[in-house]
C-alpha positions as CSV (number, residue, x, y, z in Angstrom):
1,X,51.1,140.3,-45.9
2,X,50.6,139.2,-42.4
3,X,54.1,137.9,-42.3
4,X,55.3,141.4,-42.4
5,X,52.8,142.8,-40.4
6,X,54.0,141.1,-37.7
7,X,57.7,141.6,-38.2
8,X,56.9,145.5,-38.6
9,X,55.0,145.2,-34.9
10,X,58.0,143.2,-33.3
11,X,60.7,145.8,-34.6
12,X,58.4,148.5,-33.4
13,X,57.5,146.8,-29.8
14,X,60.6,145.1,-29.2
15,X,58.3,141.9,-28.2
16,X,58.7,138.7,-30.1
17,X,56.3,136.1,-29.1
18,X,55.9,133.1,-31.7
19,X,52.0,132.5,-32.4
20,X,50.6,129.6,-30.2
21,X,52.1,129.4,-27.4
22,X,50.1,131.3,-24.8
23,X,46.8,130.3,-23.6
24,X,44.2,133.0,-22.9
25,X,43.9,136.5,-20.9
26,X,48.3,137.0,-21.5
27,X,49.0,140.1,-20.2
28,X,52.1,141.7,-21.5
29,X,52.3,145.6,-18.9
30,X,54.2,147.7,-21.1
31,X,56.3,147.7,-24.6
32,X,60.4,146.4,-24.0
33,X,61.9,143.4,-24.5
34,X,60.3,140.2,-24.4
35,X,61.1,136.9,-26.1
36,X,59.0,133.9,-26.5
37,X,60.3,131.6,-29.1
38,X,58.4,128.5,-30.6
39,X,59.5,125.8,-28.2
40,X,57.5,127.8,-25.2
41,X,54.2,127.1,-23.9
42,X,52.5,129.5,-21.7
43,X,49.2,129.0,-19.9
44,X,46.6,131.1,-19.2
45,X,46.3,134.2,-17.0
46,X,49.7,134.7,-17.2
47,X,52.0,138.6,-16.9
48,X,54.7,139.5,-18.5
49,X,57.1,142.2,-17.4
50,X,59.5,143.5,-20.6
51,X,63.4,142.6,-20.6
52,X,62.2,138.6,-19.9
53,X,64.2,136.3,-22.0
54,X,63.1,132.2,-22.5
55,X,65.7,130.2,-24.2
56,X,68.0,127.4,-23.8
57,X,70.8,126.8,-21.0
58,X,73.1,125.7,-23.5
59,X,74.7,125.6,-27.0
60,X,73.3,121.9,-28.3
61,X,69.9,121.7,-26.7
62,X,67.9,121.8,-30.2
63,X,64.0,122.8,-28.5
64,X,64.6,123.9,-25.1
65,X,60.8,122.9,-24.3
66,X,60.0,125.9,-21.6
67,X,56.3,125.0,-19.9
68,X,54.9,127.3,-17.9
69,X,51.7,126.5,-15.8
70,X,48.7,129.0,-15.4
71,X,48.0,132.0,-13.5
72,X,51.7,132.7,-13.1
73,X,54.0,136.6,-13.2
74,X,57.1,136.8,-14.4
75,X,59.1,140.3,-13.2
76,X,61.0,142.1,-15.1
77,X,64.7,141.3,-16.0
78,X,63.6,137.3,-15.9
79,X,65.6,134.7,-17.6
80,X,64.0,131.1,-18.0
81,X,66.2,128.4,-19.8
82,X,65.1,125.6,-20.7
83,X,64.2,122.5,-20.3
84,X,62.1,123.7,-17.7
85,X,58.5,123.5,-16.3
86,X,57.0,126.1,-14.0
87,X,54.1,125.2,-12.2
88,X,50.9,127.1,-11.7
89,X,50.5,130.5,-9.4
90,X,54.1,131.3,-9.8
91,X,55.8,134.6,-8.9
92,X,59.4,134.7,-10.9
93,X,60.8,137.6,-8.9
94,X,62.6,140.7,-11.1
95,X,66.1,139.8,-12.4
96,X,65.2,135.8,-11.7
97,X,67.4,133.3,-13.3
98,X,65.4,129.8,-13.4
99,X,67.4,126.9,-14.8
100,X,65.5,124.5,-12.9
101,X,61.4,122.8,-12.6
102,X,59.3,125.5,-10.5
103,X,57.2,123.4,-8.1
104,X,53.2,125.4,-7.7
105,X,52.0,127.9,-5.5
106,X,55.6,129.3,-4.8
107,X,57.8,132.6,-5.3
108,X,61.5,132.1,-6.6
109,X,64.0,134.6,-7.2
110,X,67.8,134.9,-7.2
111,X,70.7,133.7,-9.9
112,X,70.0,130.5,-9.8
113,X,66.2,130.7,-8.6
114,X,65.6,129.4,-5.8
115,X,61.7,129.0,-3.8
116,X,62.0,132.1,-1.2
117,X,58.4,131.7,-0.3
118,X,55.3,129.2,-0.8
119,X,52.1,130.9,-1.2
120,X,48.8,130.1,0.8
């Protein structure tokens, strides 16, 4: 029963998020398009904008082993593939493209990412 309670909901929402992999206080803003797959670890604190997309950089890679650290926002139109780790207090700017490690307290955006900004 709660199989297909939670396939009706992701259907519905257009939000797949595999149980697990988020630590406390996720915040996802609005329905649209957001996919989380097993492999994914999120920590806590953490918001997610719809049309974000984790997954693997490549046909082959069997668990593309996405870690991302706490505290971090990820903008809308974001694509993380993995293997990857983001650090904590990271801004993933709108349309973002990370295909490689995050370091903390930074902002990255462009296609590939790239740091544009540290934080204080």
């Amino acid at each position: 029963m709660e199989k297909h309670r939670f396939q009706k909901l992701r259907m519905k929402t257009g939000i797949y998020l595999s149980p697990g992999c988020f630590g406390p206080g996720l915040h996802l803003v609005h329905f649209g398009y957001v996919w989380v797959d097993e492999s994914s670890r999120i920590g806590k604190n953490c918001t997610i904008l719809p049309r974000v997309l984790l997954g693997k950089k490549r046909p082959g890679i069997e668990v593309p082993n996405i870690f991302i650290g706490e505290n971090c926002y990820i903008g809308t139109g974001s694509t993380i593939l993995g293997p990857v780790k983001i650090g904590n207090n990271v801004t993933i700017a709108a349309g973002a493209v990370v295909v490689k490690d995050v370091p903390d307290n930074c902002i990255v955006a462009g296609n590939p990412a790239k740091v544009v900004k540290w934080k204080d």
